[in-house]
Every structure is written in C-alpha cells, then in structure tokens.
N, C-alpha and C positions, 0 to 999 in steps of 0.2 A: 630479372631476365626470365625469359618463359622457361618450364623445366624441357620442354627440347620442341625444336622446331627444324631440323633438319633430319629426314627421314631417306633412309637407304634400303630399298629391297634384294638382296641376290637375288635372281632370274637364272639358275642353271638350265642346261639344256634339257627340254622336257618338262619347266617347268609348267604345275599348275595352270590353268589359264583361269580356274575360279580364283585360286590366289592369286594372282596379278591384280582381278577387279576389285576383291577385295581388299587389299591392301588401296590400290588406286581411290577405290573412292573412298575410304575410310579417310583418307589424306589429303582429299581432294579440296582445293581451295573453295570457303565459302563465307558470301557476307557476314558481315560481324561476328564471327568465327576466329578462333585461330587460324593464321595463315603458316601452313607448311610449307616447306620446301621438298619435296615427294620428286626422288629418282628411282627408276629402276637400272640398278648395274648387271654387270657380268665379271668373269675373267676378260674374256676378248670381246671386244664391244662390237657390234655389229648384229649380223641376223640368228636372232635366237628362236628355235621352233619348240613351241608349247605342247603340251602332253597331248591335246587335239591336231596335231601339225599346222597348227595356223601361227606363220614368221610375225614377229616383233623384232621392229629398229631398236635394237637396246643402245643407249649411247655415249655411255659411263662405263668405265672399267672399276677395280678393286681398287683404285684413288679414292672410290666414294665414299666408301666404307671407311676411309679412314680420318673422315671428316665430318661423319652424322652424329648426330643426337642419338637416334634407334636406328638401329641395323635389325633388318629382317630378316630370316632365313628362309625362303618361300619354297614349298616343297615341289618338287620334280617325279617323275616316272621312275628314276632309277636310282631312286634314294638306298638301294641293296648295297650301291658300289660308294663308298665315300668321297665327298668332292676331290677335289685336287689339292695338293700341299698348297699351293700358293692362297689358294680359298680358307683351309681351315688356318690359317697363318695368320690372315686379314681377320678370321671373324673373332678370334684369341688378342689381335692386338686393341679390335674396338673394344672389346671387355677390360681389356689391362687397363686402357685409357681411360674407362669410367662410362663408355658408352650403355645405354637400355640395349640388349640384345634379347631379340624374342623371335618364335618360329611356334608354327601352328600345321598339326597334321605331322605328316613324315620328312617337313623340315627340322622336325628334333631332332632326327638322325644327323643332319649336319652339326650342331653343336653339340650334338654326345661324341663327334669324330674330333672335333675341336677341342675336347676335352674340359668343354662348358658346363655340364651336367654332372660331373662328377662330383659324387657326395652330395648331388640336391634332390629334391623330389623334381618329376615330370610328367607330361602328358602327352599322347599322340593318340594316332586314330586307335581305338577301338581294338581293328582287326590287326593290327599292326604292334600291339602294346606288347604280347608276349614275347617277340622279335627284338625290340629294343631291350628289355629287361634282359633277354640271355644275349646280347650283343656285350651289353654295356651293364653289368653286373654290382658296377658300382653307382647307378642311378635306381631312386626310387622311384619306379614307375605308377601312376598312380591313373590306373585306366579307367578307371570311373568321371574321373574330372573334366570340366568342360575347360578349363584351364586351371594352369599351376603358377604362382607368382612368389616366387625368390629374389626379389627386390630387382638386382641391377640387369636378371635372368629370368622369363616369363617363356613357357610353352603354353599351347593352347590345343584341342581337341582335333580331328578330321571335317574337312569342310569347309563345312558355313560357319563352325567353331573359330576360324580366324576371326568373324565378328564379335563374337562373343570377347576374346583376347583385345582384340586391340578397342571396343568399347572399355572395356576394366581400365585398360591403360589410360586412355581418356580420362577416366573418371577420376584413376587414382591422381593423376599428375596434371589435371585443370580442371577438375571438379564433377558433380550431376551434372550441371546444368547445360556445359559445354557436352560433355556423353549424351545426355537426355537430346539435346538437339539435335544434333548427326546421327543422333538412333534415328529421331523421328524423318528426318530429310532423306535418310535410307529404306523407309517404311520398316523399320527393327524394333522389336522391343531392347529397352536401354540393358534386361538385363533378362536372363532365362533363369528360372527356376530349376534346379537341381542338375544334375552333370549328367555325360554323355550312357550313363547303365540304362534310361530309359530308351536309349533308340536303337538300344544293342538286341538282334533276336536271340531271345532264348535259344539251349542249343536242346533241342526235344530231339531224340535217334525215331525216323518213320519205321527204321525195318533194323533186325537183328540178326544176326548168323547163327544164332544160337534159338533155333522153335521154340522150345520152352519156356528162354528168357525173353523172349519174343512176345507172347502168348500171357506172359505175365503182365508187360509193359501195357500192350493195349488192354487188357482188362483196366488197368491202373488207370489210363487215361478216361473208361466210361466212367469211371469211379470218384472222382476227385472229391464230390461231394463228402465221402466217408475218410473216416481218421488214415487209415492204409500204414499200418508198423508194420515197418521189416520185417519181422514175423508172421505177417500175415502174407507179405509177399513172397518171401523164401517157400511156407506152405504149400502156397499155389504150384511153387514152380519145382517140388517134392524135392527142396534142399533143406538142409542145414541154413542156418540162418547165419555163418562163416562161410559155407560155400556159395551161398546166394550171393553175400558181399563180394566175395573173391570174385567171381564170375560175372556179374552185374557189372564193378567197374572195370574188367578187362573189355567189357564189350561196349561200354559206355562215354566210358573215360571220366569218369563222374561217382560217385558214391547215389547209394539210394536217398538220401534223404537230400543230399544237394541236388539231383534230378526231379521228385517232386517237388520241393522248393521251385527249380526254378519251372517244373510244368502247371504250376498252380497260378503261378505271375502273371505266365503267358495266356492264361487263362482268362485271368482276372483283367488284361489288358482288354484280350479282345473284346471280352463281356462289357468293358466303359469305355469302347471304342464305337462299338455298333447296337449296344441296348440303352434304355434308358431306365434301367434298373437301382433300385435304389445301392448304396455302396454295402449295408447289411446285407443286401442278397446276394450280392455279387458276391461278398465273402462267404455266407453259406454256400453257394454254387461250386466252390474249388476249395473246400473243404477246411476254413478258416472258421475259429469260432464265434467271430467275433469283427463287428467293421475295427475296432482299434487294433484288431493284432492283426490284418491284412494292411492296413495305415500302416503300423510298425516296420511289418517287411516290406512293405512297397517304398518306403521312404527312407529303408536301411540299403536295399537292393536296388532302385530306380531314383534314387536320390529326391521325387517328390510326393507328396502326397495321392491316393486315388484322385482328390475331386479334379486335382490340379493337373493332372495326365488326362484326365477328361474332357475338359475343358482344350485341352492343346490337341486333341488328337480323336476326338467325336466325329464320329459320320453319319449320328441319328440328323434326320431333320430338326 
C-alpha cells in the first residue's frame, strides 16, 4: 500500500492563496505519478475568502480530516488568534490516528495550539519565528530551517518553503525519483541548499538616537575592510569599553560583535550578488581574513556556502 494517498488541506478563513496552490499542485494528479486524492476542507464548508479576498468553493468540512493519509495545516492572515476548538480537536485526532500532519509558514501556529509541537523541534516564517517560540515555550523553534521533520509531524519555512516541505515528504515516503519529477513538472529544484538565514535581511540600525554611538557605527560600516575590536570602537565613541557595550546593545538590540558579524555577511552578500569578484576578495572587502573563514560564517550563519548563494542570487551579467 502506498505510504499515503489521501491528502487534506485546512483552508481557514483568510487562508493563504500561495498555500492553497501549492499544496494544489504539489498533489495535483499526474501521469505515471502517484495518484492523490487532494481536498481542500474547512469547519463550515462553503465560501472561504483567501488572504487576497479572492472566494473559494471549499466543499468538505472536518470529516476530511479525519480520513486523510496528510492533513495540512495551511496558514491563514490571522494566525495571531488560534483556530477554533473543533479545528484543533480534528487536527490532534489525525495525529492520535497515525495520520502525516504538517503545516508550512504560520500554519505551525495551528498545531503548536493543537498541542502538536510540543516538545518537538519546528519551523515557520522567519519573521514570525520569535512569536512562536514565546507563544509556545515548549517548542523548539528552529528559524533557520527550511523545514523540520519529526517523523509523523513536519513544519516547513514561509512561503514558497511549502515547496521545499512537501517535495521532502515526497521523497521521504516514495522516493527521488517520484520528488525529482514533480520538482521538474513544477519547474523547482528537487531540493534547496541550505535553510531559510539566507534570505533573511540582516538587521543593520541606519540611524541611532544616540550621535555618538551613531557616529561610531557609520565610521564602522566605511571600515569593514579593517579588524574593528570593541576597543577600538568604544575609543571612538570616548567610552569604556563596558559602557560602549552597555550602550551599544540598548540602542541596537544586538551586542557589538553579533552586529559586525552580521554587517559583514550583508556585505559580503551584496558584494556576490552584484560583482564578479573573486570570494578571496570579497572576504578581504568586509574584513575576513581569509575566503575559508568567510565560507565558515556564511555556511554557519546562511546555511550555504559563498559560491553557492552566488550562483542563486547574482545579478552580474
């Protein structure tokens, strides 16, 4: 028997309309393919309006759910407010029953209310990751990931990251070759190098309320090329090198050295985004001394390598 052929998406109101398609066509029947059996439910079946206001016939209620193989959780607009009892009821007995249950983006939130998540690791958007972790205390959020796979329980990142989720699933539970082809029939790659840190912006402060520390920062940024110690910045900015710190991250919200860190990346992104620089220079450029210890942090921090962020994300001719 195939590992699961009957697929159920919840569709709350406000739902995604990128998740609707992707879920849709990820499931969507194709020659010599697996053949799914792909609904989209609701609570109340009928006209469901999507986070763009465009109505869908939904025409399944929470019966569906209780008869799929994967149950979805498809995130919505007002994933702040937790579905309804009778939703996190349905999506706790597909789990008891032995069901796949997975959700990509800010449909974690419905199975961290479900009490799905508890004590696993997880993933959701990005912007959204610190939100969950102090929501749901007892999950380990894990915001770098393009997806997180807990066997009977899978989240997946913001987005086009639903791709990324239910291709794994594919692969894990009927192989490459069946993933490799509905990657290709989707024009997708089968599988994305490294997790969602590269497409997150750095958080670089343009202006400060503090002149000084202000005054410090932009010097820092023409600088990047040079080593720049704490003590060379507190200097500048005629503190103590505890009052700099103190002061820096009230104004920052960041330490000094996790702020170049991450002004040095941003750096090095844009520099293998728009030059055709060799990766040595680019690391001298933002003040790395070495192309392998700019490798090191960009594949520790952006989860892949320079050439390979290059290569995905180049705007040279």
């Amino acid at each position: 028997m195939p590992p699961f052929v009957t697929v159920a998406a919840y569709a709350p109101p406000g739902v995604g309309m990128l998740a609707v398609g992707v879920a849709s066509e990820v499931f969507d029947a194709r020659p010599g393919l697996p053949a799914f059996d792909f609904a989209l439910c609701t609570e109340r079946p009928g006209r469901v309006v999507t986070d763009l206001g465009v109505p869908l016939a939904v025409e399944h209620g929470l019966d569906r759910l209780a008869d799929a193989d994967l149950v979805l959780a498809l995130p919505w607009a007002d994933f702040r407010t937790p579905p309804p009892p009778p939703v996190l009821r349905a999506l706790a007995a597909a789990h008891a029953r032995g069901a796949l249950v997975g959700a990509h983006c800010v449909g974690a939130f419905a199975l961290a209310a479900a009490g799905l998540l508890a004590g696993r690791r997880a993933t959701t958007h990005w912007r959204f990751a610190g939100l969950l972790a102090g929501r749901y205390p007892d999950v380990t959020v894990e915001a770098d990931a393009l997806y997180v796979d807990e066997g009977r329980v899978l989240t997946g990142a913001g987005a086009a990251a639903g791709f990324d989720l239910c291709l794994h699933l594919l692969r894990r539970e009927y192989g490459a070759a069946t993933a490799n082809a509905i990657a290709r029939d989707l024009v997708l790659p089968p599988h994305r190098d490294g997790g969602q840190a590269q497409y997150v912006t750095a958080p670089v402060p343009e202006d400060c309320q503090d002149e000084r520390l202000g005054e410090v920062l932009a010097w820092a940024r023409e600088h990047l090329d040079q080593p720049l110690p704490v003590a060379e910045l507190a200097r500048r900015a005629l503190m103590s090198r505890r009052s700099f710190a103190r002061r820096f991250t009230a104004a920052t919200g960041t330490t000094p050295h996790a702020w170049l860190r991450g002004l040095r990346l941003s750096r090095a992104e844009e520099l293998l985004e728009t030059t055709d620089l060799p990766v040595e220079e680019v690391a001298r450029r933002v003040g790395y001394g070495s192309a392998s210890v700019l490798r090191d942090q960009f594949v520790r921090r952006r989860g892949v390598p320079p050439r390979s962020y290059r290569r995905s994300f180049s705007r040279t001719p």
